[in-house]
Structures are given as C-alpha cells and as structure tokens.
TORLUMLO-717417 format. One record per atom (N, C-alpha, C): x negated, y negated, z; residue in three letters. Coordinates in steps of 0.02 Angstrom, whole numbers, padded with zeros to 5 digits, always signed. Layout:
! TORLUMLO-717417
XYZala...
***
This chain:
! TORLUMLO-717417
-11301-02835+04013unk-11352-02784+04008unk-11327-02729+03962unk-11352-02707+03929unk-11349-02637+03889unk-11332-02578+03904unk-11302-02539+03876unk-11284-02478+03942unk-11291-02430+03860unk-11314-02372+03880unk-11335-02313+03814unk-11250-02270+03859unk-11217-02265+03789unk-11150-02219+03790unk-11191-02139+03765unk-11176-02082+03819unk-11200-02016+03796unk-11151-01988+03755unk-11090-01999+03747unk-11032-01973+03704unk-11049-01984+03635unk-11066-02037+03618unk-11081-02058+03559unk-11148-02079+03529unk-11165-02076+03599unk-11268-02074+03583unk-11284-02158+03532unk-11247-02182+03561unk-11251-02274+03547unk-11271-02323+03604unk-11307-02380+03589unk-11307-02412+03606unk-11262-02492+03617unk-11238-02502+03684unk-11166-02525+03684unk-11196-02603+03693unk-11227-02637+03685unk-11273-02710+03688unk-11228-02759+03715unk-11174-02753+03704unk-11110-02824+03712unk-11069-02781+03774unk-11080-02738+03787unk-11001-02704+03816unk-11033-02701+03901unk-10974-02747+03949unk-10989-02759+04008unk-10929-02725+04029unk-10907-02662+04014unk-10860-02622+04057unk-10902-02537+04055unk-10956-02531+04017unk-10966-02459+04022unk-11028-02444+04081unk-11045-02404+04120unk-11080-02428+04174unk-11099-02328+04173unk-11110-02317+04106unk-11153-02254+04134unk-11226-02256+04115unk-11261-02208+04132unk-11348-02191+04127unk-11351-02132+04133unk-11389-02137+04066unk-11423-02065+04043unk-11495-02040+04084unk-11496-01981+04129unk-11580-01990+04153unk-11598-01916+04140unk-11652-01892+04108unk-11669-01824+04107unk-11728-01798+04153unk-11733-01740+04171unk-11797-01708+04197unk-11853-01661+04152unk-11902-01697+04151unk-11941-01658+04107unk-11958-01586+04142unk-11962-01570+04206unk-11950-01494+04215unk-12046-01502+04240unk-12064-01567+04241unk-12149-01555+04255unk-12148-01537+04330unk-12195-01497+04357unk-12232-01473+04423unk-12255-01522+04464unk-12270-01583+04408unk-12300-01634+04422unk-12260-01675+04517unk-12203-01688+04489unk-12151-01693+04544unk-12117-01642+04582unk-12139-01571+04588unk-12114-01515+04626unk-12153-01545+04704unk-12113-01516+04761unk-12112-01542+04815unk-12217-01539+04833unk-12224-01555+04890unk-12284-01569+04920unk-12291-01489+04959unk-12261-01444+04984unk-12280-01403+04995unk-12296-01346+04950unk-12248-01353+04890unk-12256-01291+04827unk-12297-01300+04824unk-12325-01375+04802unk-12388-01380+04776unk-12455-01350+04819unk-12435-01357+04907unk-12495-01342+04922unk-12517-01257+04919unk-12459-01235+04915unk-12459-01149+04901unk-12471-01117+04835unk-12456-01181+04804unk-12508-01170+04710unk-12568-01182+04735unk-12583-01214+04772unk-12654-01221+04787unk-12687-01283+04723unk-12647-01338+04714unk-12639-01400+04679unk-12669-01453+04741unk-12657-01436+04812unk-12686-01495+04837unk-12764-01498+04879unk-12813-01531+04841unk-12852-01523+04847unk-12880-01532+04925unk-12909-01496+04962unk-12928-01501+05038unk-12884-01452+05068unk-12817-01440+05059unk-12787-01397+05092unk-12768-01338+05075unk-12765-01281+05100unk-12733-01214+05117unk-12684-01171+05143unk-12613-01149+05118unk-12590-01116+05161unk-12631-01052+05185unk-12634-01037+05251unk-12636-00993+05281unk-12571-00963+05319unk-12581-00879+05297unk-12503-00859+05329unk-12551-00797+05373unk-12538-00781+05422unk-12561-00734+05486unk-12493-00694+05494unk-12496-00636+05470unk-12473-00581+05488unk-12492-00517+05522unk-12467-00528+05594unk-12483-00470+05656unk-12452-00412+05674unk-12477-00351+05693unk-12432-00318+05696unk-12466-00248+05734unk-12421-00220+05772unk-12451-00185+05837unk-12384-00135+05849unk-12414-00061+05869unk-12371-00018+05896unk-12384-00022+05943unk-12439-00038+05977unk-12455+00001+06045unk-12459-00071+06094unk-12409-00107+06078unk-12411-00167+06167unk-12390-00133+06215unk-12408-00140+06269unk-12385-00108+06345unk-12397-00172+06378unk-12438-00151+06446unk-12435-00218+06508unk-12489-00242+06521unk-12532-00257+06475unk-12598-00297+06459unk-12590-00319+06381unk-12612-00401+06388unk-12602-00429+06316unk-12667-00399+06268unk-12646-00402+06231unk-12678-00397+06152unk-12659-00430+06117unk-12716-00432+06063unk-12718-00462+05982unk-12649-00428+05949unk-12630-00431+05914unk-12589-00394+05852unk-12619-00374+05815unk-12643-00286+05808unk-12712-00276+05760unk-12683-00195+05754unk-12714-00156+05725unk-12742-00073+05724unk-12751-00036+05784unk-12799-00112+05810unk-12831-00053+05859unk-12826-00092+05929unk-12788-00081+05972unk-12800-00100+06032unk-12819-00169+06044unk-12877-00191+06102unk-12888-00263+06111unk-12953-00270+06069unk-12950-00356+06038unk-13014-00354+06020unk-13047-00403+06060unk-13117-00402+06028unk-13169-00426+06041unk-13220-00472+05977unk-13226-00530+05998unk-13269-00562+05929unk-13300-00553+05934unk-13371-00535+05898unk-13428-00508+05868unk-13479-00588+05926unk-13540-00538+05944unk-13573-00606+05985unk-13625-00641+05932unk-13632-00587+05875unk-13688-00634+05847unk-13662-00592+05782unk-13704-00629+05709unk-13678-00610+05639unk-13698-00540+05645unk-13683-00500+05596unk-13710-00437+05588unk-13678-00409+05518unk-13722-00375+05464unk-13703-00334+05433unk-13649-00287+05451unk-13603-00268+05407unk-13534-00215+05407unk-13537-00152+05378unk-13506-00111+05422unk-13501-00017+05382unk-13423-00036+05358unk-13413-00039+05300unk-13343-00011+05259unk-13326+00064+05263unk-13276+00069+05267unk-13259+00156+05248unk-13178+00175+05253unk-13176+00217+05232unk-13091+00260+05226unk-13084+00329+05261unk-13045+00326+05295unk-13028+00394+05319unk-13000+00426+05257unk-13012+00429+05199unk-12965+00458+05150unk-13016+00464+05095unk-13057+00502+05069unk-13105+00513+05032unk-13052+00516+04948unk-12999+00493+04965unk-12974+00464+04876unk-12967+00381+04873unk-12996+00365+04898unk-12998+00273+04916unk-13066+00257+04882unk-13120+00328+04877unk-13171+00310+04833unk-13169+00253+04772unk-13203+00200+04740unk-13198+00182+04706unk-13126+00103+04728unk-13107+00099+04755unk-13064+00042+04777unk-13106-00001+04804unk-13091-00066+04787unk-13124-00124+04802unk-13088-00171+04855unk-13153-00182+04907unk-13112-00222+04967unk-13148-00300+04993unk-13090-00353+04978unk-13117-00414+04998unk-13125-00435+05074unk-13174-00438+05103unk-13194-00471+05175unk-13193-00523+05174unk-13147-00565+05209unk-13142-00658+05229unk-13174-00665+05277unk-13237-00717+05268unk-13245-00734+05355unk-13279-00779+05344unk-13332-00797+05407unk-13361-00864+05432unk-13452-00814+05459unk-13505-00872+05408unk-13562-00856+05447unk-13576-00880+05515unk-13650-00888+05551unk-13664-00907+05601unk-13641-00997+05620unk-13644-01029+05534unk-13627-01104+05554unk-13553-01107+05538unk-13509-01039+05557unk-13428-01068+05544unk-13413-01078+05453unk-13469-01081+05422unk-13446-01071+05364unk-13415-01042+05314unk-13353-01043+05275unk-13312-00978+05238unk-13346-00947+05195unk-13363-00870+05196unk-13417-00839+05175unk-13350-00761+05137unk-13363-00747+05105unk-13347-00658+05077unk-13366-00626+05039unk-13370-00573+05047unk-13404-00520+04966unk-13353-00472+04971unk-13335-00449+04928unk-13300-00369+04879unk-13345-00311+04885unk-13319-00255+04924unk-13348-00217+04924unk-13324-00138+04907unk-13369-00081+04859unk-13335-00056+04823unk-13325+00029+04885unk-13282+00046+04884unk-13278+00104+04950unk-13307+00152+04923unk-13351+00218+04953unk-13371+00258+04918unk-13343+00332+04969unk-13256+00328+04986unk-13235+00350+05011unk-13241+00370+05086unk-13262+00413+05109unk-13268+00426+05217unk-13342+00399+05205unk-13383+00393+05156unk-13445+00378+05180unk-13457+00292+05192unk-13516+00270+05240unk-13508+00202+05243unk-13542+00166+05169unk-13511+00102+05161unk-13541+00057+05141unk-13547-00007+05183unk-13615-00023+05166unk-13662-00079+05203unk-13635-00171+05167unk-13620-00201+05211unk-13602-00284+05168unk-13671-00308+05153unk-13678-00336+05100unk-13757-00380+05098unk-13753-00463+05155unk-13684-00466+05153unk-13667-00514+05181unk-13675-00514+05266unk-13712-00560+05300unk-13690-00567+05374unk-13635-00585+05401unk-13577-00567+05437unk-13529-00591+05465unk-13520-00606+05531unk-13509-00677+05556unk-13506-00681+05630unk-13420-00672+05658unk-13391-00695+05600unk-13311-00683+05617unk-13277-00642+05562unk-13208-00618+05529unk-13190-00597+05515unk-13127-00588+05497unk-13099-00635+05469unk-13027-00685+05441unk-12962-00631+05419unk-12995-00603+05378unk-12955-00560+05330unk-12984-00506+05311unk-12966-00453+05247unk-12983-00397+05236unk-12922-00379+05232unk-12929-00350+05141unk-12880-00337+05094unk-12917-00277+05022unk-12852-00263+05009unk-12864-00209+04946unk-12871-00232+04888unk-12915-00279+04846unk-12907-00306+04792unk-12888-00249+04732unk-12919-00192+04721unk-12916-00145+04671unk-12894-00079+04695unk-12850-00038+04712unk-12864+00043+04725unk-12888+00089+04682unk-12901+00146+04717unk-12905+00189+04666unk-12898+00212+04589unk-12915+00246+04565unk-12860+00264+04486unk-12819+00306+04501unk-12769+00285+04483unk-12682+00305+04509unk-12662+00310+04539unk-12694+00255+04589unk-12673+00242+04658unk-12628+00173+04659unk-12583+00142+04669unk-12571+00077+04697unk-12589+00028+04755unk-12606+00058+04801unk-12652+00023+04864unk-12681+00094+04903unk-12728+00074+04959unk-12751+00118+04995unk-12723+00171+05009unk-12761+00233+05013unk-12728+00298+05038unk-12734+00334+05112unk-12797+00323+05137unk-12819+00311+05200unk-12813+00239+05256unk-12829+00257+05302unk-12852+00187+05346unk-12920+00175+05343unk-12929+00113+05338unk-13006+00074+05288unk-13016+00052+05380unk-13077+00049+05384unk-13115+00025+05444unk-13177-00007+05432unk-13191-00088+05457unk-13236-00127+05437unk-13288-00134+05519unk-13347-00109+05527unk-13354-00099+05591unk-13439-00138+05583unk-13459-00127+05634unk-13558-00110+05665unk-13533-00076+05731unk-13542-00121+05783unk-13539-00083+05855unk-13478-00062+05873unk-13438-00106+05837unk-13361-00107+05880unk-13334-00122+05803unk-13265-00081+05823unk-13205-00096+05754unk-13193-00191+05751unk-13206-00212+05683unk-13185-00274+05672unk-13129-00295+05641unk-13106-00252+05590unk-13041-00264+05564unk-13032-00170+05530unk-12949-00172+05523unk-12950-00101+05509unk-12884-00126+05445unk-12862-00074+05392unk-12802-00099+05364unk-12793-00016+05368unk-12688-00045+05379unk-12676+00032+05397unk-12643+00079+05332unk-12647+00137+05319unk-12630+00171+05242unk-12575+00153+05233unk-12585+00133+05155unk-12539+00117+05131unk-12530+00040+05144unk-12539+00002+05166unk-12542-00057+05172unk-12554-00118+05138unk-12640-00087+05134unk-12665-00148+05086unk-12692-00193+05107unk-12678-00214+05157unk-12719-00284+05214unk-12725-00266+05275unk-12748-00326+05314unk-12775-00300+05370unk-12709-00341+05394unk-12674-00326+05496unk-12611-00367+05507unk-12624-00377+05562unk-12686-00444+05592unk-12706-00470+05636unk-12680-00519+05655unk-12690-00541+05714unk-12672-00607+05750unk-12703-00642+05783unk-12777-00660+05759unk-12815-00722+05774unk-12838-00734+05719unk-12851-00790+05720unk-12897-00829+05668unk-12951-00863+05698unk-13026-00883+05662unk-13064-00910+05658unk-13069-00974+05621unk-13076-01033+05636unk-13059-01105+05614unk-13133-01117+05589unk-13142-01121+05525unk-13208-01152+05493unk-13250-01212+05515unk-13300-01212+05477unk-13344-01290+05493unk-13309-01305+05462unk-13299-01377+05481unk-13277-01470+05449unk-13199-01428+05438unk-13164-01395+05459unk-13090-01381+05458unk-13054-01394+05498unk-12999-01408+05517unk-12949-01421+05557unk-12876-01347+05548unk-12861-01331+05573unk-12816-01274+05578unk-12762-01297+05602unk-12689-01309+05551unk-12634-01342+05606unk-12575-01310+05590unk-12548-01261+05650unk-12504-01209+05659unk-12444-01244+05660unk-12392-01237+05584unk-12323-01265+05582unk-12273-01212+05637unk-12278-01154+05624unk-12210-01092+05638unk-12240-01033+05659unk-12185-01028+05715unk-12215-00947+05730unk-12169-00913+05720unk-12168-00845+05735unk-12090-00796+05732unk-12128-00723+05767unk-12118-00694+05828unk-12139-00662+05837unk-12088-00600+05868unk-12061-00556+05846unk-12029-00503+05855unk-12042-00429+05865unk-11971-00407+05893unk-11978-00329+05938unk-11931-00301+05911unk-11909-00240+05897unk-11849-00222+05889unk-11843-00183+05968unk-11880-00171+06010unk-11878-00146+06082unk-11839-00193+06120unk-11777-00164+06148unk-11748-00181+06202unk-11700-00158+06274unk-11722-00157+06326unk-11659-00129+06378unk-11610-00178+06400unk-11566-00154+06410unk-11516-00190+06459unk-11503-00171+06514unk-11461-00196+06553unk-11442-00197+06638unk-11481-00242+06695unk-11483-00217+06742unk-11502-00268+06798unk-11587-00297+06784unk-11631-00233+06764unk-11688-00242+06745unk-11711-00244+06674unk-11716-00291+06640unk-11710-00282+06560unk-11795-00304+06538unk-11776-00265+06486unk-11867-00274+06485unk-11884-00342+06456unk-11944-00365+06471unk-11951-00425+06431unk-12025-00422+06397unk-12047-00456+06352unk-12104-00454+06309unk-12139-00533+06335unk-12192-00557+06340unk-12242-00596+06367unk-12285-00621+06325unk-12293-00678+06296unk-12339-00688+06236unk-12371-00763+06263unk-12425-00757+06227unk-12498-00807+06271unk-12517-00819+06207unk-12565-00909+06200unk-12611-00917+06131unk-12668-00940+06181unk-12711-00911+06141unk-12782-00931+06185unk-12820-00946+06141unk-12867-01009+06162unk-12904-01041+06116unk-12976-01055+06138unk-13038-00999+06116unk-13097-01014+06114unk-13117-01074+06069unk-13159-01123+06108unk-13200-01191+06065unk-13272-01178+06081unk-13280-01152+06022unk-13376-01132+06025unk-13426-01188+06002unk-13376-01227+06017unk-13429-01319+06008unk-13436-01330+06075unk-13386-01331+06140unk-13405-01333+06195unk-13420-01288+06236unk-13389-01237+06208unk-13408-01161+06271unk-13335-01156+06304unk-13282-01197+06297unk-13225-01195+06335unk-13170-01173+06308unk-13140-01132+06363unk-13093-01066+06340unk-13028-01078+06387unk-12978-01078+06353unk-12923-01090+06399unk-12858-01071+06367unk-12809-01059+06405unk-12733-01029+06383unk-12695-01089+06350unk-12678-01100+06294unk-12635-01143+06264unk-12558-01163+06297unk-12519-01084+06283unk-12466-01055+06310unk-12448-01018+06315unk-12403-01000+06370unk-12370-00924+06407unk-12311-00929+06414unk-12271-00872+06374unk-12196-00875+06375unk-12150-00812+06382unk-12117-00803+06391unk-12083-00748+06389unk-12019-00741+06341unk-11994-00700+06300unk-11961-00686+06272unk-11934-00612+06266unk-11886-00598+06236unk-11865-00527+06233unk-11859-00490+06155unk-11800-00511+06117unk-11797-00519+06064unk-11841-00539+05992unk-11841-00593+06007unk-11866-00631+05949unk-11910-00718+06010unk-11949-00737+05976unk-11981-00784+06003unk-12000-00845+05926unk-11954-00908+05923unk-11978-00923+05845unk-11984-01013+05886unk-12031-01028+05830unk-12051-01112+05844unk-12049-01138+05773unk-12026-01189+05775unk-12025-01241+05716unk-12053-01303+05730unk-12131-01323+05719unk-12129-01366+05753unk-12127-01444+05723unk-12122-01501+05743unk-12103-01565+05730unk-12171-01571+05690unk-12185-01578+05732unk-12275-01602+05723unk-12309-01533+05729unk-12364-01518+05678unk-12423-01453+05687unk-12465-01476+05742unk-12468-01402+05789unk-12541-01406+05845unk-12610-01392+05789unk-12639-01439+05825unk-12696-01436+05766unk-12756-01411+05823unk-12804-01356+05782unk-12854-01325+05814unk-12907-01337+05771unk-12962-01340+05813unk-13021-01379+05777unk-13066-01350+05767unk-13131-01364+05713unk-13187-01339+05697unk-13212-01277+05738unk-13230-01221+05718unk-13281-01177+05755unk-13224-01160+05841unk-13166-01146+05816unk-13121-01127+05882unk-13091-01057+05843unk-13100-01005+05901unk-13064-00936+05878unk-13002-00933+05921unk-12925-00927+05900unk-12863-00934+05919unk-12835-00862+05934unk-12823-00824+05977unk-12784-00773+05978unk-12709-00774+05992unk-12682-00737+05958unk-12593-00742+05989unk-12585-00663+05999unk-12564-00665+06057unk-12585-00606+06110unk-12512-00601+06138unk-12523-00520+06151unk-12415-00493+06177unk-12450-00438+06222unk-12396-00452+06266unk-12391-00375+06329unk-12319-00381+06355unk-12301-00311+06364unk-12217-00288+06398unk-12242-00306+06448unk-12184-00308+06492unk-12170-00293+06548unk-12140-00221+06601unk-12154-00183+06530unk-12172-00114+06540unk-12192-00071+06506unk-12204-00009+06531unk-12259+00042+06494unk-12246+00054+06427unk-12281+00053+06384unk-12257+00055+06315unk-12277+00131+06282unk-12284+00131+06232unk-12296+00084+06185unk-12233+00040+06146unk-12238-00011+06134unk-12198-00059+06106unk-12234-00077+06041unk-12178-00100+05989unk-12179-00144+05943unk-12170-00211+05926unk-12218-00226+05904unk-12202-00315+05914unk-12244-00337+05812unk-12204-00363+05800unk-12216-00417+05734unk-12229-00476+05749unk-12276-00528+05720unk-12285-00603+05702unk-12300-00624+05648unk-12273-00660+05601unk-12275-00732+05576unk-12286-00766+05617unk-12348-00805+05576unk-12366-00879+05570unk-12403-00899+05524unk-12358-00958+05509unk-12405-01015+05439unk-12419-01076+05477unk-12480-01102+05459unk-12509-01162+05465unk-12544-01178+05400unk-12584-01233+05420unk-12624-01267+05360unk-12706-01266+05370unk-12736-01282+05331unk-12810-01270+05329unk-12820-01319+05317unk-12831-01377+05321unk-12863-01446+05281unk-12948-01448+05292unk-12978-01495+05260unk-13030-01526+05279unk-13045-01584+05300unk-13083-01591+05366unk-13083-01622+05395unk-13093-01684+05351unk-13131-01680+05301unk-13157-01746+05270unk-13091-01767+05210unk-13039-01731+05201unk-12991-01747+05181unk-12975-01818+05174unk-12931-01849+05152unk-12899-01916+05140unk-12831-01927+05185unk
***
C-alpha cells in the first residue's frame, strides 16, 4: 500500500516500512458537536431553552422564582399593560414570549412610553419570557422595573436587568419540553443543632386533562443540582412550576438554572 511521507511531501508507492498518515481538519461547523449545533439553532425542530429564576423573598410557603411573590396563570387570554417605573425607559423596546388560547408560540415588541401604560395588540394566555431588546438612548438596558400586567402582575424584569428571572414555563402545542439540568442555589445558611433547610417542589399542570400533580419534593440546603441520564419530558399544553420555601422566616435567597430542550413533536 502507499503511504504519503509529510517530511518530504512524497509519495512512497514501493516502501512497506513507512506507516504514517497525513489527515487534516477543514475547521467546518459542519461536524461541530450535536449540541453547539442545537444552540446555533442549526437543528431544525429543536430549541435550547435556558430558565433562569430568581427570588429574594422565599420564606415558608413555596413560590415561583419571580419579582413578585406567588404566581398565578392567567385563566383566559387577555390583552397586556406594559410600563416602567422609570419614566427614562421611554422609548425602549420590549419582547413578550408566549402562548395563545391553542398553546401556540405567539410575541410582539412593544415600544415603552415610560410610567404610562402600553396596550399589546396581541392576546396572551401564558407568558414565557419578557426581555429588553433595545433601551433607551444612552441607556444600556432598563432603568426602572418594567411590569407586564391586566388584573394581576404577569411577568416583571427587575432594573437594570434586562429580562424577566422566572421559574415556570409553559409547554406549546405539538411540543414536548425535556428538562436535562437543574442547579438551584442559596447563599443562606445556619448551623448547629437546628440548621435551616430550603424545600423545593416541581409541579406540573396538564391542561389537556385537567390534572395537576407534584412531580417532586426535596429538600436541600446549599445547593440542589441534577444531571440527568435521560430528560423528563413534559408535554403539550402543560404549565411546569419549580417552586422553593425555607424552613424558616425569611426572606431568603434562592437562584435556579435550568436547561432543557424544546423539540417538536412531529420531529424525526
């Protein structure tokens, strides 16, 4: 067999003692791993989704990871009041993620016209995300706290921020939702005989059957992290909360990460 010598950049045709190979990488994306790609957003059907939560005020009733206290999902679609506690946020533009009445992924951009409201043209039954696409002029992100409401607060982003730092999601029509990792942290801690501990629950509404039930309940102190083998996969038209309470009076701090995937159901 032939063997190509790189020293001399020859071809050795007769020579049965040289036994090297030349192999190069063209440097294409083409072969970059299966997850880069899905976070380029190269694979068609799927989505990373990353959920970032975040809460001063846990005490000894669970909550969402949000702004404001516990929430509540909206019972039916409804038009949105935008607004800023900060009348220099005028003119900043804000993207709403969400889902209409059939679970469908729906958003519009909306432009702030500082403490006063603005109205969505859009109906929203759920409410995914909510972010700062543009700020002000000579602003870098929000200057106030932005509040997306009708009856009740739906998502809030806090100044300076830029996004909203919730902890449920809403799972689309024809989608599947499948949670790889969690990481959910405190820097709050006591020691001695009674040490405090932190309590975390996932609860999963399925508004295809009407049935509502606790996933899991755990306790941790520190840090609480999962890696999992296999993704829990949550299905079509299901709203997921990941919910924290001390085990004493707070207020407490608690952080979460989590990434999962978004596919479509009709995927390959």
């Amino acid at each position: 067999m032939a063997t190509y010598n790189t020293a001399n950049s020859t071809l050795q045709s007769g020579n049965k003692t040289l036994f090297e190979m030349s192999m190069q990488h063209t440097g294409s994306l083409y072969s970059a791993p299966w997850d880069l790609q899905v976070a380029r957003g190269k694979v068609p059907g799927v989505t990373q989704i990353n959920i970032f939560g975040y809460s001063n005020t846990v005490s000894t009733t669970f909550v969402d990871l949000w702004e404001d206290g516990q929430y509540s999902f909206p019972a039916a679609t409804q038009t949105m009041n935008v607004y800023s506690s900060s009348a220099s946020d005028a003119g900043a533009t804000i993207l709403i993620s969400g889902l209409n009445a059939n679970y469908d992924m729906i958003s519009e951009t909306v432009t702030l016209a500082g403490t006063s409201n603005v109205s969505t043209t859009t109906q929203f039954l759920r409410v995914n995300s909510m972010q700062v696409v543009t700020a002000n002029v000579n602003q870098i992100t929000n200057i106030g706290a932005i509040t997306l409401k009708n009856a009740a607060n739906v998502a809030m982003i806090h100044p300076q921020v830029g996004r909203m730092q919730n902890s449920w999601y809403s799972v689309p029509n024809n989608y599947s939702f499948y949670v790889r990792s969690i990481n959910a942290f405190t820097g709050e801690t006591k020691t001695g005989a009674t040490p405090s501990w932190f309590y975390y629950r996932v609860k999963n509404h399925n508004n295809i059957t009407g049935m509502h039930y606790d996933v899991l309940t755990t306790s941790f102190q520190n840090e609480y992290k999962v890696q999992r083998t296999n993704p829990v996969r949550y299905t079509q038209k299901s709203d997921i909360e990941w919910q924290f309470k001390s085990s004493e009076n707070g207020p407490f701090t608690v952080g979460l990460i989590l990434e999962g995937l978004l596919i479509s159901d009709s995927a390959p």
